[in-house]
C-alpha positions in Angstrom: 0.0 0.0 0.0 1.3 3.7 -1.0 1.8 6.2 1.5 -1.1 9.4 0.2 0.3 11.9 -1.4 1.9 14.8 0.7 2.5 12.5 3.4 5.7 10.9 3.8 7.2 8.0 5.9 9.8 9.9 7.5 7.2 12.5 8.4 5.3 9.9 9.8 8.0 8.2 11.2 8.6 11.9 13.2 5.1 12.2 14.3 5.6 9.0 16.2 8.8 10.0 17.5 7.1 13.1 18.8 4.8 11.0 20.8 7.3 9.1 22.9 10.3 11.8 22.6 7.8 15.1 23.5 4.5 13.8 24.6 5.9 11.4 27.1 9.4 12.2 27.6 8.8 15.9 28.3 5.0 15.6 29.3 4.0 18.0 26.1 0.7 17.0 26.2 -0.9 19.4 23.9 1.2 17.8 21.3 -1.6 14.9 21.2 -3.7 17.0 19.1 -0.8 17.5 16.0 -0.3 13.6 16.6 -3.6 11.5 16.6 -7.2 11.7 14.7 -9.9 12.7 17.0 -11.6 9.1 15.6 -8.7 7.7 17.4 -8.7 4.6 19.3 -6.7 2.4 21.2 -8.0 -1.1 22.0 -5.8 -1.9 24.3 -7.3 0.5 27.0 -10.2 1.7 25.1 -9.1 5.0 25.0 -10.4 7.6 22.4 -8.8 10.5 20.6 -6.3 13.2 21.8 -8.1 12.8 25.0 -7.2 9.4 25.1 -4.3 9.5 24.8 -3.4 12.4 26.9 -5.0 10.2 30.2 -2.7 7.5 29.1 0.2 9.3 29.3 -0.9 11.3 32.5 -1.3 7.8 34.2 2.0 6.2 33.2 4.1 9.7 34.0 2.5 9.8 37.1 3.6 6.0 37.9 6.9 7.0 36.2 7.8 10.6 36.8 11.0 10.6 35.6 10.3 8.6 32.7 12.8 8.6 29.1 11.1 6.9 26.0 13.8 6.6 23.4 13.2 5.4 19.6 15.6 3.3 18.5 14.3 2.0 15.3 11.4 2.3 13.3 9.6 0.7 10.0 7.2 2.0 8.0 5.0 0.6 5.3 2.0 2.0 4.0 -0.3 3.5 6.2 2.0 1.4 9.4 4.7 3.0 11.4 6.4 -0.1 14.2 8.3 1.6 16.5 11.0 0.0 19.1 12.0 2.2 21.9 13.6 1.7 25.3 12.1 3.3 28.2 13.8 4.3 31.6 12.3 5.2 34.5 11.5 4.8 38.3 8.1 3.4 39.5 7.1 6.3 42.1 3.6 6.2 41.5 0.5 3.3 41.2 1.3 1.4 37.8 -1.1 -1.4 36.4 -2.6 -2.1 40.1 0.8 -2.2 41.9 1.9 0.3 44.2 4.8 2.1 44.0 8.1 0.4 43.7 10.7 3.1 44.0 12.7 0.8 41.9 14.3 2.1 38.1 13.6 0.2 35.5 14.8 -0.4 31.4 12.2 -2.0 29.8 11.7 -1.9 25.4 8.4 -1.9 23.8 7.1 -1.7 20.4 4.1 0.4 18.9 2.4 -0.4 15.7 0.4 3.2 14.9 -1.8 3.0 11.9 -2.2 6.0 10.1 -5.1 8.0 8.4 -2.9 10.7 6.2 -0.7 12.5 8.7 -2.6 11.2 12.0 -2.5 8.3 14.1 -6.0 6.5 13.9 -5.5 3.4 15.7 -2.4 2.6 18.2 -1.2 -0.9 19.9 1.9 -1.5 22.5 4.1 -4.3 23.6 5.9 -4.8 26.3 7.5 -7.4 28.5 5.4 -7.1 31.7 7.5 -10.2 33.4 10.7 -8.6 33.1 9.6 -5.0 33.8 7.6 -6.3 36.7 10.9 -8.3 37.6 13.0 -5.2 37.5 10.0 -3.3 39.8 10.1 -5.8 42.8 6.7 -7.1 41.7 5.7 -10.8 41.8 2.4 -10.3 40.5 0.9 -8.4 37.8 -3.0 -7.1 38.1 -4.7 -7.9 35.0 -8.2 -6.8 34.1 -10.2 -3.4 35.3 -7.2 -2.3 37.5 -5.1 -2.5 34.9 -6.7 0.4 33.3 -4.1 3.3 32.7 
């Protein structure tokens, strides 16, 4: 599948950058709005446009204050960007049902953002949980509705 017109995979590519490099590095939330449709959605949590994504990212700074989401690769192909970045950061806050750790942790995960023109319109995440939970001090990992962000 082509990439439309006007819209390049390196400009793409950048958007997605922006997310993990500005929106959640540096907590530039406002940035949501240049970066994902308002039909957005993300499965995963059910979340739903800018708005959605913006109480993601409020919920996993606040477990992760000092959080650093860094892109180390990225593919794109057609209307797909997969992203692999590392994140740093130390648990200070409620994550996924578990209190806070005070622990640091270096996890990677990989987003696959599909893409209407330049926006995001649907978003999904990887992670390894066993490891990061590992890294946290947790030997158990809520799963289901307190595992909402």
């Amino acid at each position: 599948m082509a990439v439309p017109s006007g819209v390049s995979a390196e400009s793409r590519k950048q958007r997605i950058a922006m997310l993990f490099e500005n929106i959640i590095t540096r907590g530039e939330l406002h940035l949501a709005d240049e970066v994902f449709d308002e039909d957005f959605h993300w499965p995963q949590f059910d979340l739903h446009g800018p708005d959605g994504v913006r109480t993601w990212v409020r919920a996993f700074r606040s477990a992760f204050p000092d959080i650093k989401d860094m892109v180390r690769e990225q593919i794109s192909e057609g209307d797909v960007v997969v992203t692999r970045v590392v994140c740093e950061g130390t648990q200070l806050g409620p994550f996924r049902g578990l209190p806070p750790s005070g622990r640091a942790a270096t996890f990677a995960a990989i987003g696959i953002d599909r893409f209407r023109e330049e926006k995001v319109i649907e978003r999904s995440a990887w992670f390894d949980m066993a490891d990061l939970m590992r890294q946290l001090g947790h030997e158990t990992l809520t799963i289901g509705p307190a595992a909402k962000p």
